[in-house]
C-alpha positions as CSV (number, residue, x, y, z in Angstrom):
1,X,-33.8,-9.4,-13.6
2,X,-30.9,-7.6,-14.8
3,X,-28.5,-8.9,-17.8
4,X,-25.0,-9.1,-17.8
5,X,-22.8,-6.7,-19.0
6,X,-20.8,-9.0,-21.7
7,X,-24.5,-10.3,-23.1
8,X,-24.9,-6.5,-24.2
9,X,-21.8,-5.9,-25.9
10,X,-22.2,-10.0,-27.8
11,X,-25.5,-8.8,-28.8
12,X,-24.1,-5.3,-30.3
13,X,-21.2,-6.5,-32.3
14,X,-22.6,-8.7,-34.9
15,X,-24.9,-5.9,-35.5
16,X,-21.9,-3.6,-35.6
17,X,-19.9,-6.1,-37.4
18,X,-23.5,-6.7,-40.2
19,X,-23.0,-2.5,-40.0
20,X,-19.7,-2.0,-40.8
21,X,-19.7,-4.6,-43.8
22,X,-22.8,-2.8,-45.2
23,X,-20.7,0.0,-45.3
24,X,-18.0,-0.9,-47.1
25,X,-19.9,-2.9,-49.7
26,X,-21.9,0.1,-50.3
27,X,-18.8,2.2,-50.5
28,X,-17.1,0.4,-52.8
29,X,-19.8,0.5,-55.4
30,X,-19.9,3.8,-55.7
31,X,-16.4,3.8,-55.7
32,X,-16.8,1.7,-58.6
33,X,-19.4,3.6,-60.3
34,X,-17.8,6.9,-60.3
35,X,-14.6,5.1,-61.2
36,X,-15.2,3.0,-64.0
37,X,-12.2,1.2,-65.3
38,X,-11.1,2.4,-68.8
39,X,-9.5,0.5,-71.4
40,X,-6.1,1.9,-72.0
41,X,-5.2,1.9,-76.4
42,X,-2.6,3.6,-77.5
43,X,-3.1,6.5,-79.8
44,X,-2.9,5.7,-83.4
45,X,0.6,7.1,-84.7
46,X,0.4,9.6,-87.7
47,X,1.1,6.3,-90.0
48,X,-1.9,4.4,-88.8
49,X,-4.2,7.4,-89.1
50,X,-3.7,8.4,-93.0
51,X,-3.8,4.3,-93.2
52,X,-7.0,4.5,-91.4
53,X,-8.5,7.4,-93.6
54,X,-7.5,5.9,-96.8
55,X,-9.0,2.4,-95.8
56,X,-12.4,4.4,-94.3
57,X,-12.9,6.0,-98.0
58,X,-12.4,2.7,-100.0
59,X,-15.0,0.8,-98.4
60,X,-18.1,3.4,-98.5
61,X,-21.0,1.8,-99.4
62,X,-23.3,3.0,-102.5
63,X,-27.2,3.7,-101.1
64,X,-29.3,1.0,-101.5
65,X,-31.6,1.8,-104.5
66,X,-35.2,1.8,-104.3
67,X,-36.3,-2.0,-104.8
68,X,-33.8,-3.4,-101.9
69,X,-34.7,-0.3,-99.3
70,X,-38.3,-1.8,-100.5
71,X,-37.2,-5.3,-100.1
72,X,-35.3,-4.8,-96.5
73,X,-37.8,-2.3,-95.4
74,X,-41.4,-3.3,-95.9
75,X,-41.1,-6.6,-95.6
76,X,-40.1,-6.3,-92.1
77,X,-43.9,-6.0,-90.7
78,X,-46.5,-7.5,-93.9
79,X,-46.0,-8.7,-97.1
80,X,-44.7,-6.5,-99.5
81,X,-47.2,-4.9,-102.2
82,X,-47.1,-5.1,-105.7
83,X,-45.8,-1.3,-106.5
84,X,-48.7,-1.3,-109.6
85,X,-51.2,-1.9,-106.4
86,X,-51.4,1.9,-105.7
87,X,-51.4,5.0,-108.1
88,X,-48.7,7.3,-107.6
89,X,-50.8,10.0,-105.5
90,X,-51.6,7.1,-103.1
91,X,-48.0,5.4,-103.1
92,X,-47.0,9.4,-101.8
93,X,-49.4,9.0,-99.1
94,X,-48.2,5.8,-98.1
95,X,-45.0,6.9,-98.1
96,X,-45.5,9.2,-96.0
97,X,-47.0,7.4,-92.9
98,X,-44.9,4.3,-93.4
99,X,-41.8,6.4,-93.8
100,X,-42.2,7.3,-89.4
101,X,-42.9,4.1,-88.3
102,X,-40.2,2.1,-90.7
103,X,-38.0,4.8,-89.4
104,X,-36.8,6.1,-92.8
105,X,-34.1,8.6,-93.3
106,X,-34.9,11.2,-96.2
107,X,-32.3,10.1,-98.8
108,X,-33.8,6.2,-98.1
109,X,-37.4,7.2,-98.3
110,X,-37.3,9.6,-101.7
111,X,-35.1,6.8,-103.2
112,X,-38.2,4.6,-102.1
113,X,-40.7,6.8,-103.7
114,X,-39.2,7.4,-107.1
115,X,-39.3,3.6,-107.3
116,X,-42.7,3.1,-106.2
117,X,-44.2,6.0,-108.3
118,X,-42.0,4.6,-111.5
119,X,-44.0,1.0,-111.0
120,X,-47.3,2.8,-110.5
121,X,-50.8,1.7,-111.6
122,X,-52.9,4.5,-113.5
């Protein structure tokens, strides 16, 4: 038996229409994507800028000395240890593998050794 002409053609065009729609959805995201919006500020007008400079240089921190990068640092994963616990040879060891995995700059982690090493058992 043979079908109608019209069933073909209502049979195609919600599939066109489910088509076309994928289309554009997908079109329009990566419209979006390589389009991102962007949030429009005005530039800072030579006043603003020295104000901003000045007001950047006033509030500069002073490095955290040895006992609070101790404090902030080690404490994070155990309990903190007595620094006369260790000798000074063995506090420079320790140093040295903690220093990786507390993620330690250079400045942060000498400032930590001297104060270990000062509070060092014999």
């Amino acid at each position: 038996m043979r079908t109608p002409k019209g069933t073909n053609t209502l049979l195609s065009s919600p599939i066109k229409s489910i088509h076309l729609l994928a289309v554009v959805t997908i079109s329009t995201a990566v419209v979006t994507i390589n389009f991102p919006a962007t949030a429009q500020t005005p530039a800072p007008s030579p006043k603003n800028k020295a104000k901003t400079t000045t007001q950047t240089t006033q509030v500069k921190a002073e490095p955290l000395s040895g006992a609070e990068l101790w404090a902030l640092n080690c404490s994070r994963c155990h309990m903190a240890r007595s620094p006369d616990e260790f000798t000074a040879a063995q506090w420079q060891t320790i140093l040295r593998h903690m220093r990786v995995r507390a993620n330690l700059p250079a400045a942060q982690a000498r400032a930590l050794q001297k104060f270990l090493q000062a509070g060092a058992g014999k």
